[in-house]
N, CA and C of each residue as an Amber inpcrd file, in Angstrom:
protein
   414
  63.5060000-116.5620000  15.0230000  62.9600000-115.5030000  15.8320000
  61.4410000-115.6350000  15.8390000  60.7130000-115.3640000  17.1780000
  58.8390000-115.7690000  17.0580000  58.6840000-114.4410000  16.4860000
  57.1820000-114.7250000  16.0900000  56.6570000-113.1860000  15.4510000
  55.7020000-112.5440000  16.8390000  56.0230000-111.8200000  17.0040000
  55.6040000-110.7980000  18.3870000  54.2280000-110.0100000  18.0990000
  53.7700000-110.8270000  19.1720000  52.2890000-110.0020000  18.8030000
  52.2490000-108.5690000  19.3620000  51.5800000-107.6090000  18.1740000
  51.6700000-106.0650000  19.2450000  50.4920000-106.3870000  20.1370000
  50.4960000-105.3390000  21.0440000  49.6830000-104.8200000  21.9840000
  48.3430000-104.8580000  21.1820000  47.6780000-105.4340000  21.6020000
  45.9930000-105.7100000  21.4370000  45.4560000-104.4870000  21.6630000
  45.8860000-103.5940000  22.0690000  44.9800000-101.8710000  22.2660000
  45.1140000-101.6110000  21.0650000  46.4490000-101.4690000  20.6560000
  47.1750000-100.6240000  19.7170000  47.0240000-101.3070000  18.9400000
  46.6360000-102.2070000  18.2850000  46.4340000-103.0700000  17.0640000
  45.6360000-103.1010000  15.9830000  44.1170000-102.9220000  16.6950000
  42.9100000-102.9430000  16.1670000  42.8290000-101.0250000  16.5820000
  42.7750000-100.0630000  15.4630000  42.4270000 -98.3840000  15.6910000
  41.2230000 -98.4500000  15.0830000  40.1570000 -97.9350000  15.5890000
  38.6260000 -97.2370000  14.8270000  39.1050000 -95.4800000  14.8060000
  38.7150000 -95.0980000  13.4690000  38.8740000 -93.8900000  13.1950000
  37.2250000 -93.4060000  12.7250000  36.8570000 -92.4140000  13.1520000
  35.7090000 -91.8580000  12.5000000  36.1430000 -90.3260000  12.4430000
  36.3350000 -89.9830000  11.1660000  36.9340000 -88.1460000  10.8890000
  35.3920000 -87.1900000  10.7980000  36.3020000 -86.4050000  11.8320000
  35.0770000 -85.5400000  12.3260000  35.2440000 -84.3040000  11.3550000
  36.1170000 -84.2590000  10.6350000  35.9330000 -83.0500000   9.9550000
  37.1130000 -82.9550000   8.5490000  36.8010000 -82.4020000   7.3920000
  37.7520000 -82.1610000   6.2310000  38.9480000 -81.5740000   6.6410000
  39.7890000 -81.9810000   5.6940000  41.1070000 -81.5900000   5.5230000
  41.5830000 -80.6150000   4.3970000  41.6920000 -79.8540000   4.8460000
  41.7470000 -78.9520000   3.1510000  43.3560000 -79.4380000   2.6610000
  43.5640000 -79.4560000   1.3140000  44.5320000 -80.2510000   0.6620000
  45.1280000 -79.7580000  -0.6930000  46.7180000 -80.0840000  -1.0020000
  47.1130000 -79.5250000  -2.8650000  45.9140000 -79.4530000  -3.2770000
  45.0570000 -80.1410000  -3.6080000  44.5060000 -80.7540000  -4.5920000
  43.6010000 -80.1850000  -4.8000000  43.1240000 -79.2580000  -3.6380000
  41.4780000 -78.7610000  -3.1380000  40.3550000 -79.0310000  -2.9290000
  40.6920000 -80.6130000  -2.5790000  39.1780000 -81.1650000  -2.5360000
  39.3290000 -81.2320000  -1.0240000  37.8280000 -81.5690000  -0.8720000
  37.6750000 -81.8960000   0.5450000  37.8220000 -83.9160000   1.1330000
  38.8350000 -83.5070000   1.5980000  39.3770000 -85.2170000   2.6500000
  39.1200000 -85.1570000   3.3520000  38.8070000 -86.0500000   3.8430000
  38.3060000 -86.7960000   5.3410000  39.4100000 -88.4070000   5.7990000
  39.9820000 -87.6760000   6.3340000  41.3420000 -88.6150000   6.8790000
  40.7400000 -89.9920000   7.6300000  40.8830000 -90.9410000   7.3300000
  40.7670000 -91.8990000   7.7960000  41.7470000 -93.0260000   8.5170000
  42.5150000 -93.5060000   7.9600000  43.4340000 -94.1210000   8.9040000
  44.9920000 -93.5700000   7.8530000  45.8320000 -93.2860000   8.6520000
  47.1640000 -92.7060000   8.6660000  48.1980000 -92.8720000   9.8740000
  49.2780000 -92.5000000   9.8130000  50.5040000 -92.3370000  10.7820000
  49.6100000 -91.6600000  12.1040000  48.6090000 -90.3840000  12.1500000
  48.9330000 -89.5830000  12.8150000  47.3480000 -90.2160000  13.4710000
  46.3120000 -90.6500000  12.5650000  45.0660000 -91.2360000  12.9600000
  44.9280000 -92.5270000  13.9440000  45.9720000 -93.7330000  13.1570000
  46.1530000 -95.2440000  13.5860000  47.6030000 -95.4350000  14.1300000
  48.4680000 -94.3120000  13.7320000  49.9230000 -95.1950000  14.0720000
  50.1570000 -96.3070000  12.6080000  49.9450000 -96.2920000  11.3540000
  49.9860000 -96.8370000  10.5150000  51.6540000 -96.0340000   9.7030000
  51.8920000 -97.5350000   9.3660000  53.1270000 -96.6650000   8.9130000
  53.3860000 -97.1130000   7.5660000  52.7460000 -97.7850000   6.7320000
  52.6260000 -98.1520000   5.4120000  52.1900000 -97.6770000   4.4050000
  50.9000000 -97.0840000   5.1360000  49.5520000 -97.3220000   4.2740000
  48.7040000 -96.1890000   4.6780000  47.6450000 -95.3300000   4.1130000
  46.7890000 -94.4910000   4.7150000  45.8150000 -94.5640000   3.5000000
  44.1080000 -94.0820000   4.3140000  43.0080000 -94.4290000   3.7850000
  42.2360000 -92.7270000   3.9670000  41.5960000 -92.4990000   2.5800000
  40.7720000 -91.3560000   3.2300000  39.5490000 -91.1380000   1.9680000
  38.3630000 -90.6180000   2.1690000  37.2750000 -90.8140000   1.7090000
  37.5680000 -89.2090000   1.4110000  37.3150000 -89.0150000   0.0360000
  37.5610000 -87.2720000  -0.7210000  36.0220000 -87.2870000  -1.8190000
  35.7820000 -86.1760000  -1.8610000  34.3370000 -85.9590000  -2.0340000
  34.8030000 -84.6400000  -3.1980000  34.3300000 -85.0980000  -4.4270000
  34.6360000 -83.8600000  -5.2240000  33.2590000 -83.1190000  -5.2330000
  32.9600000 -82.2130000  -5.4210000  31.5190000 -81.6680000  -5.2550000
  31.0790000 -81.5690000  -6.7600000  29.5150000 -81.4050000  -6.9440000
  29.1770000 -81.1320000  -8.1640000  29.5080000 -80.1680000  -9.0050000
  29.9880000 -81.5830000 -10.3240000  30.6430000 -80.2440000 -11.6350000
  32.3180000 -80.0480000 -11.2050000  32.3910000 -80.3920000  -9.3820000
  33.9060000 -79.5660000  -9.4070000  35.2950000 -80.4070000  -9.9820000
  36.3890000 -80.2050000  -9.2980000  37.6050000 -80.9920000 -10.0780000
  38.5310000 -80.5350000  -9.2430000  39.5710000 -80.9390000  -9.2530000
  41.1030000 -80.7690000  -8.6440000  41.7980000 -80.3280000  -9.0030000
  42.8190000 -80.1050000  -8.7890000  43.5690000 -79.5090000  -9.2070000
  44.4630000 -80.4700000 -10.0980000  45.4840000 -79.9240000 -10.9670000
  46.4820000 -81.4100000 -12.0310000  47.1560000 -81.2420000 -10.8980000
  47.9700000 -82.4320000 -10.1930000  48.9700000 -82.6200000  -9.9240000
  49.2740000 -84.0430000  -9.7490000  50.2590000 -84.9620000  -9.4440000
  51.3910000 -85.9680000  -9.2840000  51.4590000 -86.2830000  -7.8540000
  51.7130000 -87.3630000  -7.2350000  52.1990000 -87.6910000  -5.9790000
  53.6870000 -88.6080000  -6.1420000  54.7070000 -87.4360000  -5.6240000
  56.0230000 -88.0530000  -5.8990000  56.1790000 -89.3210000  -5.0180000
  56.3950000 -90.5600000  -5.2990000  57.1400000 -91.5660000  -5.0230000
  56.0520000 -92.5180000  -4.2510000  54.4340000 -92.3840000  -4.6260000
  53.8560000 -93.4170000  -3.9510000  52.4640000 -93.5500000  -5.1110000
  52.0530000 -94.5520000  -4.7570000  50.9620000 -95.3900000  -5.1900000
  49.6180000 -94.7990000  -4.6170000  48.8510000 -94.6640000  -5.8000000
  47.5480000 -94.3700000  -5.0120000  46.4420000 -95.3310000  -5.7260000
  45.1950000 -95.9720000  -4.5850000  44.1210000 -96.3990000  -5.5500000
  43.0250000 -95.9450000  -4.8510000  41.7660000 -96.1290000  -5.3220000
  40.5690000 -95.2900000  -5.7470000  40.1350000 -96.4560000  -5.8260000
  38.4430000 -95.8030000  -4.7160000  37.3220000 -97.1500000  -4.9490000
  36.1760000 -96.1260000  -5.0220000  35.7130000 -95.8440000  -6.5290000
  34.6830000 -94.9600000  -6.5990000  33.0480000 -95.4440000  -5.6820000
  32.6760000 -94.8730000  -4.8000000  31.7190000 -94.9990000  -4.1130000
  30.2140000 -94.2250000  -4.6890000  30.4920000 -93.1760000  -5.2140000
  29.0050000 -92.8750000  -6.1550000  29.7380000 -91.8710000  -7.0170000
  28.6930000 -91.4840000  -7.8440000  28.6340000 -90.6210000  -8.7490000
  29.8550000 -91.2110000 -10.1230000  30.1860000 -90.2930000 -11.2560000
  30.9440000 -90.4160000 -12.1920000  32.0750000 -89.4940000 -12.3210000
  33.1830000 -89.6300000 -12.4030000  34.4660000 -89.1310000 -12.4570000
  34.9730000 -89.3520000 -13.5070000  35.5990000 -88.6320000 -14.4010000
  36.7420000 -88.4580000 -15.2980000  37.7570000 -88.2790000 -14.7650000
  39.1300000 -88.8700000 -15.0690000  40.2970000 -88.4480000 -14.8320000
  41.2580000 -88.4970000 -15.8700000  41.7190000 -87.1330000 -15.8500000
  42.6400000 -87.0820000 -17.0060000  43.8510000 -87.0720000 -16.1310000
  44.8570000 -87.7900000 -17.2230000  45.9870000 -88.0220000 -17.1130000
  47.0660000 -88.6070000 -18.1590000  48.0830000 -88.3110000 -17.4590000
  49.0440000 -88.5790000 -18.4330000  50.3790000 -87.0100000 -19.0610000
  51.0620000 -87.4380000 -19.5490000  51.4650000 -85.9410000 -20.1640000
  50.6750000 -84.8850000 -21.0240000  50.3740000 -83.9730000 -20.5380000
  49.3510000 -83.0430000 -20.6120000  48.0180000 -83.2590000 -20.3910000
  48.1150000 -84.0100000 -19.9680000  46.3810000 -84.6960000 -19.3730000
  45.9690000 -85.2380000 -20.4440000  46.3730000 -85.6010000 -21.3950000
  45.4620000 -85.7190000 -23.0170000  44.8170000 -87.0010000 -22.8310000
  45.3310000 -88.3520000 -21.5630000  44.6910000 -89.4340000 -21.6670000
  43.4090000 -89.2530000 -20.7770000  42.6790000 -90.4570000 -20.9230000
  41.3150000 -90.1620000 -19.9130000  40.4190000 -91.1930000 -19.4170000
  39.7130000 -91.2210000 -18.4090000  39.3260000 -92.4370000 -17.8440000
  37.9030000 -92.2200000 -16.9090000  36.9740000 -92.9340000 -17.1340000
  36.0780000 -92.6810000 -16.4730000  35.9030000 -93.6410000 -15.5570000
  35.1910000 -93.4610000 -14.2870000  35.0210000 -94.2440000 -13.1090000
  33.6700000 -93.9880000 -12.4300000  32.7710000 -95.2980000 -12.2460000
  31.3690000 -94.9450000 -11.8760000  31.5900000 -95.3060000 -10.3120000
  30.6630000 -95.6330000 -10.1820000  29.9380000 -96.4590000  -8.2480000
  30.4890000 -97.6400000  -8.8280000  31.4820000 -98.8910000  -8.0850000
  32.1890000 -99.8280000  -8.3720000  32.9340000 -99.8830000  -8.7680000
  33.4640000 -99.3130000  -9.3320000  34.7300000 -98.7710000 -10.3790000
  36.1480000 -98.6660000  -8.9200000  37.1740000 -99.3120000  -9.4060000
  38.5220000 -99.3850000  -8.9060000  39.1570000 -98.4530000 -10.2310000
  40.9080000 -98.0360000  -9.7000000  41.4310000 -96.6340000 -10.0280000
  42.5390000 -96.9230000  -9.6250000  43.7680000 -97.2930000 -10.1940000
  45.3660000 -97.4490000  -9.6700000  46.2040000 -95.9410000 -10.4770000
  46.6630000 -95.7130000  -9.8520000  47.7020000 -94.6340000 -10.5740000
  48.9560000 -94.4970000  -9.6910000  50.0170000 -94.7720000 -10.4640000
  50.8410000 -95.1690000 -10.0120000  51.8080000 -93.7610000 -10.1100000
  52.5530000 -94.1310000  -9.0390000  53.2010000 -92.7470000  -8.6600000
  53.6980000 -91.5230000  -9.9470000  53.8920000 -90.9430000  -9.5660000
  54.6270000 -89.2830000 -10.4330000  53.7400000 -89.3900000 -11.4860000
  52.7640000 -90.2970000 -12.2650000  51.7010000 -89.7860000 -13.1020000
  50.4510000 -88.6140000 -12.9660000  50.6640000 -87.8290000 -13.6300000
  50.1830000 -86.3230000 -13.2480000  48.8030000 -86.6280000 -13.6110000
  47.3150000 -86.0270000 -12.7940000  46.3930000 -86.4590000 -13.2420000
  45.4820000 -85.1420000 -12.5030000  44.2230000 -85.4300000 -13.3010000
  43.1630000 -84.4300000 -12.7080000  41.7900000 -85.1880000 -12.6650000
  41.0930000 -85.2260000 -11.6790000  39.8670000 -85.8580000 -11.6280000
  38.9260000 -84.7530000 -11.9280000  37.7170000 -84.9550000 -11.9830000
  36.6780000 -83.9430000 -13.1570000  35.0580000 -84.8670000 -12.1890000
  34.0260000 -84.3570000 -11.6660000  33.0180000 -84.9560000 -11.1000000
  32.1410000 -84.1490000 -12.3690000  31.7140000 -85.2680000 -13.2850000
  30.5330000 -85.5090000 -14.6630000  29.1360000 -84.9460000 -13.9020000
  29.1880000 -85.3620000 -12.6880000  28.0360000 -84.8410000 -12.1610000
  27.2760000 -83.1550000 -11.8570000  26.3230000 -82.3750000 -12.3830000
  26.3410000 -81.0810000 -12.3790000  25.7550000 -80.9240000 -11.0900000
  24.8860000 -82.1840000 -10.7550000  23.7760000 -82.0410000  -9.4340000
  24.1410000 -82.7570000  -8.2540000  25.7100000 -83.7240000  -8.0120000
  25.9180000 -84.5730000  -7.4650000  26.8630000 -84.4910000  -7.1850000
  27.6330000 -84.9900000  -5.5750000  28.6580000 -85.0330000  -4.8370000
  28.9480000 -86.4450000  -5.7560000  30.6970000 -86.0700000  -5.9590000
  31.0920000 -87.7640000  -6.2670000  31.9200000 -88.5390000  -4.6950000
  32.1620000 -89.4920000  -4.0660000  33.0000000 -89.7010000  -3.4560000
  33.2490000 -91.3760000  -3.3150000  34.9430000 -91.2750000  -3.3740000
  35.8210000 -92.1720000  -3.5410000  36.3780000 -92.5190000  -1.5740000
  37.2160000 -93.4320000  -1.9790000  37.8010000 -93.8690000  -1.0250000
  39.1330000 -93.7090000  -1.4860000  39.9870000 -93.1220000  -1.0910000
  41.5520000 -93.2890000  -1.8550000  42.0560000 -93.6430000  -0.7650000
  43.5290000 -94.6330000  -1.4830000  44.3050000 -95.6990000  -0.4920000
  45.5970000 -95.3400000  -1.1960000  46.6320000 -95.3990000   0.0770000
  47.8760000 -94.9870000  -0.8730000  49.0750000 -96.3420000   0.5500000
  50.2780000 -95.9370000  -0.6650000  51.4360000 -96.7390000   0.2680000
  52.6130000 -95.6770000   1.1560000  51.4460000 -94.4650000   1.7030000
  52.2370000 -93.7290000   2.2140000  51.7210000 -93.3240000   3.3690000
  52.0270000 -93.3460000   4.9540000  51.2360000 -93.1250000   6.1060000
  51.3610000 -91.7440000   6.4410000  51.9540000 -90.6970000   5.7630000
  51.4580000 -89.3670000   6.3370000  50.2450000 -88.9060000   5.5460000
  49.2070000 -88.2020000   5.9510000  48.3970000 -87.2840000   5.2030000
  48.7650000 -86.4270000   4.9000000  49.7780000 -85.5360000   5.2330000
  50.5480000 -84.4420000   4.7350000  51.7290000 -84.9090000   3.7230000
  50.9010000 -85.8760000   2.5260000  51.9030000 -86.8010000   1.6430000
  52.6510000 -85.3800000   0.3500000  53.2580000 -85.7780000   0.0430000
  54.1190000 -85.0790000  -1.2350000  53.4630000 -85.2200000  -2.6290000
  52.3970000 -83.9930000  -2.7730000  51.6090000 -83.6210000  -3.7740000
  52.1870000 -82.7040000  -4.4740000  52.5970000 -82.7330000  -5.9590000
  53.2280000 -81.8830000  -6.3970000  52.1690000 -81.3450000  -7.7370000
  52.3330000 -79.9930000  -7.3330000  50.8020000 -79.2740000  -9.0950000
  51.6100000 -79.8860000 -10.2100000  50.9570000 -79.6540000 -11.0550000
  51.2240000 -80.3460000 -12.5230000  50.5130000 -79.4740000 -13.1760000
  51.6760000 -78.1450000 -13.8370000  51.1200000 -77.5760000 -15.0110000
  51.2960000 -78.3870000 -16.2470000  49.7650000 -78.6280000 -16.7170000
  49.5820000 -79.3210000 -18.1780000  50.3100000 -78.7470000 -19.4850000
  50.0230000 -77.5180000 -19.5210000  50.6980000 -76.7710000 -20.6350000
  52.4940000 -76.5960000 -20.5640000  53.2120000 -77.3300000 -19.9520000
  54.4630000 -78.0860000 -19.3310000  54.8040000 -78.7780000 -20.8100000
  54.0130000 -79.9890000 -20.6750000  53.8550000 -80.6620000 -21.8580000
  53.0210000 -80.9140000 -22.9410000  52.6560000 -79.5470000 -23.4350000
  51.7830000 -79.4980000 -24.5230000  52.5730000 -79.7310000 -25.5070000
């Protein structure tokens, strides 16, 4: 069977997000390429900005992969059962967390926006974020 080239329109999508997404998590996203942005059906990309000092909420993403390309500032992320493990991530810093691991990111910064790029193997933005009470597994 040949391999079929798609449509050259539809192939190459430029996305520029004009505005946040409010989210589980409570940070502010900025959707970048997804199902509903590119027609992507694998994969979705979005640039999340924790603000200074702030943090997320704990929760898990059931049944997909997420990675993280820290773009500035310093992040902690706890994770693990009860959050007790922990991980820091500067400007350069890569970030895999692999599905249903419950985690909370933390911006070290008191005076500074942190923001990442997160990439996952799931094309909706309206992905399956589930809270994660820590004291669960204390």
């Amino acid at each position: 069977m040949a391999n079929v080239i798609p449509d050259p329109r539809a192939a190459v999508v430029k996305v520029r997000p004009e505005r946040e997404m409010a989210t589980a998590q409570r940070l502010p996203y900025f959707v970048g390429i997804s199902a509903q942005t590119a027609g992507a059906t694998g994969l979705s990309m979005y640039m999340v900005v924790v603000p200074p000092g702030g943090h997320a909420e704990p929760h898990f993403h059931a049944g997909y992969e997420t990675a993280i390309y820290q773009l500035e500032g310093r992040v902690e992320t706890r994770y693990g059962p009860g959050l007790r493990e922990s991980v820091i991530t500067e400007a350069g810093d890569f970030l895999f967390i692999a599905p249903g691991v419950p985690h909370q990111p933390f911006n070290l910064e008191p005076h500074a926006v942190a923001r990442a790029i997160v990439a996952r193997n799931h094309a909706d933005e309206h992905e399956q974020v589930v809270p994660y009470d820590p004291a669960a597994d204390a």
